[in-house]
C-alpha positions as a Markdown table, in Angstrom:
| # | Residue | x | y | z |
|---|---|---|---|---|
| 1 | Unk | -14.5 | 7.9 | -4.1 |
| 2 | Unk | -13.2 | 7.4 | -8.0 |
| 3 | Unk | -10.1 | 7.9 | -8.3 |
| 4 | Unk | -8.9 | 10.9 | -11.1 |
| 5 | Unk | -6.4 | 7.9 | -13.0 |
| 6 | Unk | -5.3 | 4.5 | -14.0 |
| 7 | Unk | -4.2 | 3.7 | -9.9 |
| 8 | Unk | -6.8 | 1.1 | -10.3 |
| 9 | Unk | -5.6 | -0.6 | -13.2 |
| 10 | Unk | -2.1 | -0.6 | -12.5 |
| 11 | Unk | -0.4 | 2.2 | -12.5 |
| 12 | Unk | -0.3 | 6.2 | -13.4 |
| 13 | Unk | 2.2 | 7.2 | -15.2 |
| 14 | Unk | 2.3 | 10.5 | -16.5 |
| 15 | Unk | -1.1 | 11.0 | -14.0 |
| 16 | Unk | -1.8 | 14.2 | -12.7 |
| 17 | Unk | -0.5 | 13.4 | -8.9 |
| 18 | Unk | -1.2 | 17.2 | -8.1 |
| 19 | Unk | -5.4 | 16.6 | -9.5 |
| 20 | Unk | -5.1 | 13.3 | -7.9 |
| 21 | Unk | -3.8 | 14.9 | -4.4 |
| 22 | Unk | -6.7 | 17.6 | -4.7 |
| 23 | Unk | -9.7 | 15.1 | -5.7 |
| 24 | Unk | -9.0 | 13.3 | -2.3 |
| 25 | Unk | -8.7 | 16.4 | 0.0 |
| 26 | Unk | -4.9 | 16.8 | 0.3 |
| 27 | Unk | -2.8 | 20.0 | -0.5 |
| 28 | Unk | 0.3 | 18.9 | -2.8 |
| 29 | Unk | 3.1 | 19.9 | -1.6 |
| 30 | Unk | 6.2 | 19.5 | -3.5 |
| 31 | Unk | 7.0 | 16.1 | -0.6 |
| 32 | Unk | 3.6 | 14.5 | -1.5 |
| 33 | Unk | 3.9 | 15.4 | -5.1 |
| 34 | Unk | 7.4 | 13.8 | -5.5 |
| 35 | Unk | 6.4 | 10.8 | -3.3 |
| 36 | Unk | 3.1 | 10.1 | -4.9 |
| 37 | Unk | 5.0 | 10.1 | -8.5 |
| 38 | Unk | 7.2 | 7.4 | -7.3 |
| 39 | Unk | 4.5 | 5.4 | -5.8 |
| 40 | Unk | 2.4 | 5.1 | -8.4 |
| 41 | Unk | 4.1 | 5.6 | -11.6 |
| 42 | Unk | 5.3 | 1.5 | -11.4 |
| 43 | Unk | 2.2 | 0.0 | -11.5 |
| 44 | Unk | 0.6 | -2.2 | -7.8 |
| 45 | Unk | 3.6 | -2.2 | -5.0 |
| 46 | Unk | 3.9 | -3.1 | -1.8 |
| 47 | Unk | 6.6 | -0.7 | -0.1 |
| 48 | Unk | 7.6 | 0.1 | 3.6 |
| 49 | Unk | 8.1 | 3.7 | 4.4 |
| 50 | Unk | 12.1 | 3.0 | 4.6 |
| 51 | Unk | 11.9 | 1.3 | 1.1 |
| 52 | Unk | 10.2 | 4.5 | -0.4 |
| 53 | Unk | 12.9 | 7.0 | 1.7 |
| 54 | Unk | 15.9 | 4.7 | 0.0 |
| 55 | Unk | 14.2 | 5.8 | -3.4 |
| 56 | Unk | 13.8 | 9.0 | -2.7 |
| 57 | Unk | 17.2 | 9.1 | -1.4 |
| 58 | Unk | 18.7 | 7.6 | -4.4 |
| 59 | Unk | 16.8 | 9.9 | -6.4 |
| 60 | Unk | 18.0 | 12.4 | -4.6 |
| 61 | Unk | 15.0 | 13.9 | -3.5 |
| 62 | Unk | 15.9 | 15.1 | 0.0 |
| 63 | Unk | 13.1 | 14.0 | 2.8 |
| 64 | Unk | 13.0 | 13.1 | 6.3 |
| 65 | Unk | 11.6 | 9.6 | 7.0 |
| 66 | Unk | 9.2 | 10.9 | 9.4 |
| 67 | Unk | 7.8 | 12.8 | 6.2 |
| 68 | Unk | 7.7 | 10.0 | 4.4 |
| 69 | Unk | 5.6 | 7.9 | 7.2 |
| 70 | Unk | 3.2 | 11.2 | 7.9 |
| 71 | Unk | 2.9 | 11.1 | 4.1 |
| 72 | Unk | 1.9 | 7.4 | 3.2 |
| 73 | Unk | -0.3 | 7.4 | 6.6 |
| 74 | Unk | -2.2 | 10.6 | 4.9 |
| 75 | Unk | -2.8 | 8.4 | 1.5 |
| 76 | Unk | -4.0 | 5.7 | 3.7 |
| 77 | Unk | -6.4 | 8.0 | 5.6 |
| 78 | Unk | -7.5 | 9.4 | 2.3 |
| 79 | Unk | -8.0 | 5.8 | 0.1 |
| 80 | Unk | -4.8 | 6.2 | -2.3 |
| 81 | Unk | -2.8 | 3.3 | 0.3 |
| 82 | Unk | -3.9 | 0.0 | 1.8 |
| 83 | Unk | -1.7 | -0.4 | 4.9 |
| 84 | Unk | -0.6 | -4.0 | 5.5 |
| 85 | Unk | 0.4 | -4.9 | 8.9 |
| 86 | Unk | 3.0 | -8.2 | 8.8 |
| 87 | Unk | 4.1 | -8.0 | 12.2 |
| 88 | Unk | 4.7 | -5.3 | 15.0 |
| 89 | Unk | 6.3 | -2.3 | 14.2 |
| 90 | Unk | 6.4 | -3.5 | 10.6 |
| 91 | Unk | 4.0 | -2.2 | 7.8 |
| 92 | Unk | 3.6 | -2.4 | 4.0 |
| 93 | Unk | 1.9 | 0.1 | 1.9 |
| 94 | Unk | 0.0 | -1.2 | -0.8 |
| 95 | Unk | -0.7 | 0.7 | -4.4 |
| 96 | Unk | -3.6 | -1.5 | -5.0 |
| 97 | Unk | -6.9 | -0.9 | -3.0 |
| 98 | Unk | -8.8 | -3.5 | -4.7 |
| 99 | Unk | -10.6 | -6.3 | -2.5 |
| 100 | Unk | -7.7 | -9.1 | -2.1 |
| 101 | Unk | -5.2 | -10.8 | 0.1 |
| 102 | Unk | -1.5 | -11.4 | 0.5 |
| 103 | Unk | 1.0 | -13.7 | 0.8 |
| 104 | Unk | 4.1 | -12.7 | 2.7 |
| 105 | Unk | 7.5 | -14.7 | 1.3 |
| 106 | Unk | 9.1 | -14.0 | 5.1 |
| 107 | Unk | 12.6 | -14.7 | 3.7 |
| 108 | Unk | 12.1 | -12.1 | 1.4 |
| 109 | Unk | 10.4 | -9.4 | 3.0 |
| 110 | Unk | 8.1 | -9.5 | 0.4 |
| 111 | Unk | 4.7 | -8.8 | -0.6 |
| 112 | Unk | 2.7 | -10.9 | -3.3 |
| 113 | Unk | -0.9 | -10.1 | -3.9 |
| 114 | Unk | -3.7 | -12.8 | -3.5 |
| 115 | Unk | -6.8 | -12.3 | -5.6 |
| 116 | Unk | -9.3 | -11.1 | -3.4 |
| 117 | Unk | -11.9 | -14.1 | -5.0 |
| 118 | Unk | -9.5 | -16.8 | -4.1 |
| 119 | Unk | -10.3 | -17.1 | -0.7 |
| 120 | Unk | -13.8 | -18.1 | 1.4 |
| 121 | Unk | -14.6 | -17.6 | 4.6 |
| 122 | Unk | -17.5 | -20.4 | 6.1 |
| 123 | Unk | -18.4 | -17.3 | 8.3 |
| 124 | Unk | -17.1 | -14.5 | 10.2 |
| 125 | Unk | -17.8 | -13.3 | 13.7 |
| 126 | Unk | -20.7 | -11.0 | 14.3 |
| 127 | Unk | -19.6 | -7.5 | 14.7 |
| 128 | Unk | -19.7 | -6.0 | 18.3 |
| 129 | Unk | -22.6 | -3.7 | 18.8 |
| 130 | Unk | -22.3 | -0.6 | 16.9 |
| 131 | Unk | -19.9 | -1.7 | 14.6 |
| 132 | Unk | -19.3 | -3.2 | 10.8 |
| 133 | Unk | -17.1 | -5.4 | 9.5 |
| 134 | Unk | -15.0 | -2.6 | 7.1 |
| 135 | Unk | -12.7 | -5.6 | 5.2 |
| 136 | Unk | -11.1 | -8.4 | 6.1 |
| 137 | Unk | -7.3 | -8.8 | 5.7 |
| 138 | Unk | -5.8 | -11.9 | 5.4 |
| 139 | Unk | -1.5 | -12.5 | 5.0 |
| 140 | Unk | -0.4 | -15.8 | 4.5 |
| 141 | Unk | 3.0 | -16.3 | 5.9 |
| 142 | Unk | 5.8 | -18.5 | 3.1 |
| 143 | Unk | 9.0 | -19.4 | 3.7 |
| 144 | Unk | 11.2 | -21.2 | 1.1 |
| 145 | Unk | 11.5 | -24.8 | 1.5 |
| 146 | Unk | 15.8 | -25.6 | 2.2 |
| 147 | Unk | 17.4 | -26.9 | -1.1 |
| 148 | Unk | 17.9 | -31.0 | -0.7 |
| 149 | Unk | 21.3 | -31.5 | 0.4 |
């Protein structure tokens, strides 16, 4: 589905979250709304749902973090969030729904996006019967190399 704004270049700001929310099939309520803006007013981010709470929090929008999960899960479900999972229990949600791949800076915590060209595959699995391959994810895990003593 085509996107109603510049989400695919980069970024929205000033973009109609409200037409966005009601292109995709979503009733915007006044959490979404307020969410969405922060989402994708910055250009392509990576964020976890307790990254996006502390924002609203400091911007003192009041929301459960519950809300904010059930929200960024909706956007997924809909196409307006990638969901990355790193590890267990831990997910990112990515701004950027283009075709690529990630690297995961695991002293950070951080996300940095791979282009989606960059990597080849020499083959995949066949799918199991009745199924498609959707996309394929890749995270490459970096950790800082120790400063020489």
């Amino acid at each position: 589905m085509k996107l109603a704004c510049a989400l695919r270049t980069g970024g929205c700001k000033g973009c109609d979250v409200d037409g966005l929310l009601r292109q995709m099939g979503l009733r915007p309520t006044r959490q979404r709304i307020a969410l969405g803006r922060m989402l994708f007013a910055r250009g392509h981010r990576h964020v976890t749902a307790e990254m996006l709470h502390e924002e609203a929090t400091q911007a003192r929008f009041h929301v459960s973090l519950a809300t904010v999960y059930n929200t960024l899960h909706q956007f997924t479900k809909v196409g307006l969030l990638r969901e990355i999972a790193v590890e267990s229990g831990k997910a990112y949600f990515d701004t950027n729904v283009s075709n690529h791949h990630h690297f995961l800076i695991e002293d950070e915590n951080r996300l940095v996006d791979i282009g989606g060209e960059t990597i080849s595959f020499g083959g995949l699995p066949a799918p199991l019967e009745g199924t498609m391959i959707s996309r394929v994810d890749v995270v490459i895990r970096l950790r800082r190399i120790p400063a020489a003593r």
